[in-house]
C-alpha positions as CSV (number, residue, x, y, z in Angstrom):
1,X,92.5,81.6,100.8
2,X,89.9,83.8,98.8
3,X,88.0,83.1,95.6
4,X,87.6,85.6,93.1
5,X,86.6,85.8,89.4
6,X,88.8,87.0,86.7
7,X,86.9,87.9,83.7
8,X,87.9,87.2,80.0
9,X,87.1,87.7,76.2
10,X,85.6,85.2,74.9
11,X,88.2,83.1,73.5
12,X,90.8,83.5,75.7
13,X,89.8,81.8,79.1
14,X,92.3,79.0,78.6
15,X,95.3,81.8,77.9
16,X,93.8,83.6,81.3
17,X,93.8,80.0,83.2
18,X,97.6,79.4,82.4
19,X,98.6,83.1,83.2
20,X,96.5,82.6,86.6
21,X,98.4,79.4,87.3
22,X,101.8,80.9,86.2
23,X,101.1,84.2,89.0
24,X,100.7,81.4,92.0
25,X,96.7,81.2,91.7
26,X,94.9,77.7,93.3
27,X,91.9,75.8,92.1
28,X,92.0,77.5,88.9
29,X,88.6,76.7,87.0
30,X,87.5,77.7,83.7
31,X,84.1,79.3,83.6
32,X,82.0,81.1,80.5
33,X,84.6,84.0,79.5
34,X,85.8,83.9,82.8
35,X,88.1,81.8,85.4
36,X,87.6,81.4,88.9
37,X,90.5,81.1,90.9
38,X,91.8,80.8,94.9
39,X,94.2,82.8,96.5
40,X,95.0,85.2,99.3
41,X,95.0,89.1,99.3
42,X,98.3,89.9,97.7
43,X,97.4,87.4,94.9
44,X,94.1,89.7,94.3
45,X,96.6,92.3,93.7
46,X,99.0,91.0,91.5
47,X,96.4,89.7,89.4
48,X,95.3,93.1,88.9
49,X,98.3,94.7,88.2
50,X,100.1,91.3,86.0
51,X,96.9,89.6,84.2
52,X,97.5,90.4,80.6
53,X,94.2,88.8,79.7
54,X,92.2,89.8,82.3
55,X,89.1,92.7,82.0
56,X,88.4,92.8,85.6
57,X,89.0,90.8,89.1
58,X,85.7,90.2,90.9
59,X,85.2,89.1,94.6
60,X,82.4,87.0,95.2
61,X,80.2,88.2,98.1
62,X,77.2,86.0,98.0
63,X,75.3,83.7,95.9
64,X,71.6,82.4,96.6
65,X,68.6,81.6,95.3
66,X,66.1,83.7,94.4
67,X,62.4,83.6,92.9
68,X,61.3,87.0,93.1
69,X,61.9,90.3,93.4
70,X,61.0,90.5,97.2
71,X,63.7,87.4,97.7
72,X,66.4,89.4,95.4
73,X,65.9,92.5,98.0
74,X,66.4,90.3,101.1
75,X,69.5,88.7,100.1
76,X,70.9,92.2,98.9
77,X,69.8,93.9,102.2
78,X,71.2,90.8,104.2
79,X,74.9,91.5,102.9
80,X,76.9,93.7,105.3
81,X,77.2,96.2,102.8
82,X,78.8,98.8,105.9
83,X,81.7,96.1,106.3
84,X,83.0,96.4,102.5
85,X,82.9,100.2,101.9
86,X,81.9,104.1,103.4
87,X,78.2,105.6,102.9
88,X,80.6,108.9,101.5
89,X,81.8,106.7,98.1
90,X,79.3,106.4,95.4
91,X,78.2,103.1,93.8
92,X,76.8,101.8,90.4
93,X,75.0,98.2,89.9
94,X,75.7,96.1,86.8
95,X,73.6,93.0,86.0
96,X,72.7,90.2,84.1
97,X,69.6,88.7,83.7
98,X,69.6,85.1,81.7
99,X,66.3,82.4,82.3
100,X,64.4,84.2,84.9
101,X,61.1,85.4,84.0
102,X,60.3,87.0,87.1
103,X,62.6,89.6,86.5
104,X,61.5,91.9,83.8
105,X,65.1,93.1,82.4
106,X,68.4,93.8,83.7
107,X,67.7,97.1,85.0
108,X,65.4,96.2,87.0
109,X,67.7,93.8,88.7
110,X,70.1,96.8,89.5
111,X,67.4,99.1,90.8
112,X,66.1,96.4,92.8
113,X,69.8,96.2,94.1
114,X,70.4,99.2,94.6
115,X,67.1,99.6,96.8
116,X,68.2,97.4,99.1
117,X,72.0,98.6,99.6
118,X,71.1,101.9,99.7
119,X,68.0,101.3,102.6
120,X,71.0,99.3,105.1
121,X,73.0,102.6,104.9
122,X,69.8,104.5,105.5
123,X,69.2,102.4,108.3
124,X,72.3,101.8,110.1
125,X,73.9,105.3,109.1
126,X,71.8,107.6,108.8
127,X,72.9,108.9,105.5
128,X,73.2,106.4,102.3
129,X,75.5,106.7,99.1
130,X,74.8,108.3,96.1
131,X,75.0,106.0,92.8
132,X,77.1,107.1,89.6
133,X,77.0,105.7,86.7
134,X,80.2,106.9,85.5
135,X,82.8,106.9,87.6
136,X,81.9,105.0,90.1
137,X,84.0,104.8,93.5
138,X,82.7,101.1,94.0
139,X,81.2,98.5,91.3
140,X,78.6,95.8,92.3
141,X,77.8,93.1,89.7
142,X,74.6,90.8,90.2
143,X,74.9,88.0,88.0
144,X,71.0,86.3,87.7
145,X,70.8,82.9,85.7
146,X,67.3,81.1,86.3
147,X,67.1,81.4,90.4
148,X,70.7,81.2,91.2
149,X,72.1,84.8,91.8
150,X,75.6,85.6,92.5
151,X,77.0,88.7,93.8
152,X,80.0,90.0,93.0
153,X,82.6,93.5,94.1
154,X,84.7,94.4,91.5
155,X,88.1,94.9,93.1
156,X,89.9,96.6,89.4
157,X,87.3,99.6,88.8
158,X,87.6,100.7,85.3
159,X,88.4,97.6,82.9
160,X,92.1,96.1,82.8
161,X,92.6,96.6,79.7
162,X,93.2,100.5,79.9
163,X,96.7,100.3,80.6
164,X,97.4,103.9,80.7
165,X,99.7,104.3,77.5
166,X,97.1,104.7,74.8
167,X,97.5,108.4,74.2
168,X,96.7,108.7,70.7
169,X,94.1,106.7,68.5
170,X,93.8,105.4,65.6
171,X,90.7,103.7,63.6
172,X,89.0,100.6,65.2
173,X,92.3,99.8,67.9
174,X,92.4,96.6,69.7
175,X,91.9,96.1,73.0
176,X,95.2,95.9,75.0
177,X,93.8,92.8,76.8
178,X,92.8,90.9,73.3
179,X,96.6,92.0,71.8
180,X,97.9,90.2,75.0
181,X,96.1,87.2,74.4
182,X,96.6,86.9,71.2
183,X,100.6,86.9,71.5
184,X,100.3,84.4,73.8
185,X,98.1,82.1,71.9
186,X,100.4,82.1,69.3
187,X,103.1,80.7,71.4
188,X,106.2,83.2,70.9
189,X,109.2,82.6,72.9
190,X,110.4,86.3,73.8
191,X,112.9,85.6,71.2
192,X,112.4,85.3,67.9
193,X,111.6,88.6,65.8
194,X,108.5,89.7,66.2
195,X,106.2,91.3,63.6
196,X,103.2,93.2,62.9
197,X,102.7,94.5,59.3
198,X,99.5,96.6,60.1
199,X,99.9,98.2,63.4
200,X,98.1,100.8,63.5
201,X,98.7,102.8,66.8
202,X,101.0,100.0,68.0
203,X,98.9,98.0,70.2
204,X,100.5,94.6,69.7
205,X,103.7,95.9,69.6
206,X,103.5,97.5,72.7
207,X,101.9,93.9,74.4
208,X,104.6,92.1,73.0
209,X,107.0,94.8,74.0
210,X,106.0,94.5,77.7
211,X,105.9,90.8,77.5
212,X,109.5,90.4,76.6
213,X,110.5,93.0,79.4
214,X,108.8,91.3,82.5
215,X,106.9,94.5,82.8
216,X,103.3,93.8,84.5
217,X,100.4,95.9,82.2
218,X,99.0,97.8,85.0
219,X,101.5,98.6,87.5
220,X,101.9,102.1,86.4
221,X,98.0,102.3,87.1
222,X,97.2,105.0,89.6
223,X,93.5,104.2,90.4
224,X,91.9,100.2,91.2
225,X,88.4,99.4,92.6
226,X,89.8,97.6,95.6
227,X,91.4,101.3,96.9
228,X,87.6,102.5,97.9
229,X,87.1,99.2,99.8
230,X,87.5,98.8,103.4
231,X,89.0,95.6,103.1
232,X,92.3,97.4,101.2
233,X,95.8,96.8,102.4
234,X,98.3,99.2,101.7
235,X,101.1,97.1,103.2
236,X,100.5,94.2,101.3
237,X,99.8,96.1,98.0
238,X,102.7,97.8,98.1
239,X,104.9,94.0,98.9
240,X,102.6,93.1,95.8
241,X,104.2,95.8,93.7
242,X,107.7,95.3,94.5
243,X,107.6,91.4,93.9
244,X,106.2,92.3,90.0
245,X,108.7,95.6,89.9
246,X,112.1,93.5,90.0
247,X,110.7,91.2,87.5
248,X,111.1,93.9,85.0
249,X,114.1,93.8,82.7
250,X,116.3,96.5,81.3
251,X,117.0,95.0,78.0
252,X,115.7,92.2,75.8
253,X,116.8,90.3,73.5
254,X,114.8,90.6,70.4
255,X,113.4,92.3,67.9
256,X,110.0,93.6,67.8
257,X,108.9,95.6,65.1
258,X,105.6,97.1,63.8
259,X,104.7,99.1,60.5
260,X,101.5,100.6,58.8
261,X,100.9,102.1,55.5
262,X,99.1,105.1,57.2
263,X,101.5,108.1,58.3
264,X,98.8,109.3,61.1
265,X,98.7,105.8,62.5
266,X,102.6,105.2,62.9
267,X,102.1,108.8,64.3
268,X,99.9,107.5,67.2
269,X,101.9,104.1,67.7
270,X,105.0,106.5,68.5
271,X,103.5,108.7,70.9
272,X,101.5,105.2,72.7
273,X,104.9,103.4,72.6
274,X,106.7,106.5,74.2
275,X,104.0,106.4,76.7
276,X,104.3,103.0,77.3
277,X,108.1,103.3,78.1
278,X,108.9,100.7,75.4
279,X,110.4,102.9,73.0
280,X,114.1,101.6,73.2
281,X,112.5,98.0,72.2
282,X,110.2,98.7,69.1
283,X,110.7,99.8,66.0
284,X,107.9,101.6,63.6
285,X,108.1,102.5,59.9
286,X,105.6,104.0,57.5
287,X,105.4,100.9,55.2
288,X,102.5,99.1,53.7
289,X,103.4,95.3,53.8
290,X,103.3,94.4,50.5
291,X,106.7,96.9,50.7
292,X,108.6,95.6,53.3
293,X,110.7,93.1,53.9
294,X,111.2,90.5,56.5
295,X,113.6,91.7,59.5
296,X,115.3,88.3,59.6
297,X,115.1,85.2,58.2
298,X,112.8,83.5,60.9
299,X,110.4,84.8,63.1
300,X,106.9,85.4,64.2
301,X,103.7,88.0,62.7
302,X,100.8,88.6,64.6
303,X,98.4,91.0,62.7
304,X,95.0,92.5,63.0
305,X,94.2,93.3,59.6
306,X,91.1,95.5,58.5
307,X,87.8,93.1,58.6
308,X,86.4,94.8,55.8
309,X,83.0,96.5,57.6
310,X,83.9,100.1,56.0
311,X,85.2,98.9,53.0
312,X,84.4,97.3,49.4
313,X,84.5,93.9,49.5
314,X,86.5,93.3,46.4
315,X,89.1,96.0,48.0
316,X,89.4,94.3,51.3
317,X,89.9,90.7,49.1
318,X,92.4,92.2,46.9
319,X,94.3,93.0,50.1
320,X,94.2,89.7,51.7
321,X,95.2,88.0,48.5
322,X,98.0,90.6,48.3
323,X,99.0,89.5,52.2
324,X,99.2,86.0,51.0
325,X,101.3,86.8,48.1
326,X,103.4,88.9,50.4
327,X,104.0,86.0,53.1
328,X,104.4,82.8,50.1
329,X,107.2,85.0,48.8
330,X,109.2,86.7,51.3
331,X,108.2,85.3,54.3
332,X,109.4,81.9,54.5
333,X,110.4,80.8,57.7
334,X,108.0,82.7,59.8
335,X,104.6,81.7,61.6
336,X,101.6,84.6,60.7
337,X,99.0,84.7,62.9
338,X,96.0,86.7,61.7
339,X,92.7,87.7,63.2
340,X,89.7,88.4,61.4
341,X,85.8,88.0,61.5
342,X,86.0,88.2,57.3
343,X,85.6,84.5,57.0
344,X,85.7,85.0,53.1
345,X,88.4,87.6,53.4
346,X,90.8,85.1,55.0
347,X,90.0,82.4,52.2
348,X,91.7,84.7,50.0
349,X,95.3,84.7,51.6
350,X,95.5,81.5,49.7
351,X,97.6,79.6,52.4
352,X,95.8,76.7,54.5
353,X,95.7,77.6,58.6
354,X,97.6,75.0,60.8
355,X,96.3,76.2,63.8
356,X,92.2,78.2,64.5
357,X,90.7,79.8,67.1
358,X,87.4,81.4,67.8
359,X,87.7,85.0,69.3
360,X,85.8,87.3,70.2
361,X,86.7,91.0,69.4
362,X,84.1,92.6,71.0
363,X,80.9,91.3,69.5
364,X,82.4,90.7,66.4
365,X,83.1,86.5,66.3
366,X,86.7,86.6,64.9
367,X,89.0,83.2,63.2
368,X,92.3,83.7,64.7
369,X,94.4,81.4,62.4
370,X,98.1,80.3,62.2
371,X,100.1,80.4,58.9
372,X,102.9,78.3,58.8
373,X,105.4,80.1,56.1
374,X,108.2,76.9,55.0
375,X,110.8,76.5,53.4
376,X,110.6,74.3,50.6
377,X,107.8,71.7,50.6
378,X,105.5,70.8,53.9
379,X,106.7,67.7,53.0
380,X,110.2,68.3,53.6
381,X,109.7,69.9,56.9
C-alpha cells in the first residue's frame, strides 16, 4: 500500500473523500482542498481515470524539514531522482511557499529545486534534463509550510478536469471537475429528471450524463503524468482500464436535459456532448428559462447562473428574481440547486435555501444553495 494525494476545489474535499472510499481507497483523510488516501498501484490509476472531483493525483516522495535554502538543496539532491524518471524527459517545478521567511518567494523554491535535480543527473549521467514550463513530460510539486517541506510527483500531468470532450466554448464555462461535484453534492439518484436551465456549452449535462452511464471521466484520456515515470505499469493499467470499462452502461434510465437562451451556446453544448459520446442521453433546446417548462412533474436542477461580474447589477437581479418566479410557479416538486458568488443576486430568487455550501469556483468564493420547490405548504410536507 502507497499513499498519494488527490487534490480538490475548495469545497468539495468531503464529495472527493466519499468517491475515494467508493473506488476501494484506505485511510482516507481529509486535508486543505485535498485528501490523502492509501492504496496500491492499480488504485493510483483508477483514481485517475474515475475521480470525478479530482484536479490531480500526487505521489508523495519525501517530506523533511528545512531552514534554509542550503537544507532545501540537500534534501532535493538526496532524492533518487534517476529511480523515478529518464534524464531525456523534461521537467517543470511548482511550489508553494506559506510561513517561511527564509525563502524569498515561490520561485525561488522551484529554482532552488530545480538546481538540485538537475546537478544529480549532471552527476550520475552525464547529461541532465531540460525544464519546460509548458508541457512538461514530468511535474514536481514542493509544498513549503514554515520548515516542513513535502515533495510531491504528480502522477495525472495536465489537470483532471480536461476530460477531452470540451471542443467548443462558450463564456466563463465550468470546470468539468466542479460540475461533477456539484451533482453530487446535491444528492441525485441517477433517476429522477435532471435539469439545467442555463447550460451554456453543456458542462453539467454532460457530468451528469456520464454519471448515470458508469462511464469513468478520463478513460478516453490519451496522455497521464505517470506514463513518463519509470515506476509505470502497463499491465496493470491496462487491468485498471478494463475493471472501470464494463462498468459503463448502454442505456439509462432518465432524463437529463439542458437549455440556454443563447443559440451559439446550445451550439457548443451539441458539438461537447457529441464529443463526449453522450448524445443519445441529453437533450438541448434554445430556451431561456423563464420559457420553458418542467420535463416532468418531479425532478432535480442544478444550474450555474451568470454571477453578474460583466453585467448591470439591476439586470442580473431582475434575472434572479425572474428564476425565482419561474421555480415558485412551475416548478413544484423539484429540488434547484444554484451556485453563485452574487450573495445579493441570490437574495432575490425570493425562496429560502434548505441546504448551503461554500465553493470555490476558481477564486471566486461561491454559495451553492438548495431550493426545495413543494407542493402546497412546507407545512404539509
Amino acid at each position: 500500500m502507497e499513499t498519494y494525494v488527490a487534490i480538490a476545489p475548495g469545497g468539495l474535499e468531503e464529495v472527493l473523500e466519499q468517491e475515494l472510499i467508493d473506488l476501494g481507497a484506505q485511510n482516507v483523510k481529509i486535508l486543505h482542498r485535498a485528501v490523502e488516501f492509501e492504496g496500491d498501484e492499480k488504485l493510483l490509476y483508477k483514481a485517475n481515470m474515475g475521480l470525478r472531483t479530482a484536479i490531480r493525483i500526487l505521489i508523495p516522495i519525501a517530506k523533511e524539514r528545512v531552514r534554509n535554502q542550503n537544507e532545501l538543496y540537500s534534501v532535493v539532491k538526496s532524492i533518487n531522482w534517476v529511480r523515478w524518471f529518464e534524464p531525456t524527459k523534461t521537467l517543470a517545478m511548482f511550489s508553494t511557499v506559506s510561513n517561511a521567511p527564509e525563502f524569498n518567494n515561490d520561485f525561488f523554491v522551484s529554482l532552488k529545486t530545480k538546481d538540485a535535480i538537475v546537478d544529480q543527473f549532471r552527476e550520475l549521467k552525464g547529461v541532465r534534463p531540460t525544464i519546460d514550463k509548458d508541457n512538461p513530460d514530468v511535474r514536481i510539486y514542493i509544498h513549503l509550510a514554515g520548515e516542513d517541506c513535502s515533495i510531491y510527483i504528480d502522477s495525472s500531468g495536465e489537470s483532471l478536469h480536461k476530460r477531452g470532450y470540451r471542443k467548443a466554448g462558450h463564456l466563463a464555462p465550468l470546470s468539468e471537475v466542479l460540475a461533477a461535484g456539484l451533482i453530487l453534492l446535491s444528492g441525485w439518484d441517477k433517476k429522477e429528471p435532471f435539469l439545467d436551465p442555463m447550460c451554456g456549452s453543456g458542462t453539467i449535462v454532460i457530468e451528469a450524463a456520464m454519471m448515470a452511464a458508469g462511464m469513468s471521466p478520463n478513460l478516453k484520456r490519451e496522455n497521464f503524468g505517470m506514463f513518463n515515470l519509470k515506476t509505470f505499469n502497463q499491465k496493470i493499467w491496462d487491468r485498471a482500464w478494463l475493471e472501470l470499462k464494463v462498468l459503463q452502461k448502454k442505456d439509462i434510465d432518465t432524463v437529463i436535459m439542458g437549455s440556454d437562451k443563447s443559440p451559439s451556446a446550445i451550439a457548443a453544448a451539441r458539438i461537447n456532448i457529441e464529443a463526449a459520446g453522450v448524445d443519445e442521453f441529453v437533450r438541448v433546446s434554445k430556451k431561456a428559462f423563464e420559457d420553458r417548462n418542467p420535463p416532468k412533474e418531479k425532478g432535480i436542477i442544478v444550474c450555474n447562473p451568470p454571477y453578474g461580474e460583466r453585467l448591470n447589477p439591476q439586470t442580473v437581479y431582475s434575472l434572479y428574481k425572474s428564476m425565482g418566479s419561474q421555480l415558485k410557479y412551475h416548478y413544484s416538486g423539484f429540488n434547484a440547486w444554484f451556485l453563485s458568488s452574487n450573495i445579493r443576486a441570490l437574495k432575490q430568487l425570493g425562496l429560502r435555501p434548505s441546504e448551503k455550501h461554500i465553493i470555490f469556483n476558481g477564486p471566486l468564493e461561491c454559495q451553492y444553495a438548495k431550493y426545495e420547490m413543494y407542493r402546497g405548504s412546507r407545512e404539509e410536507k
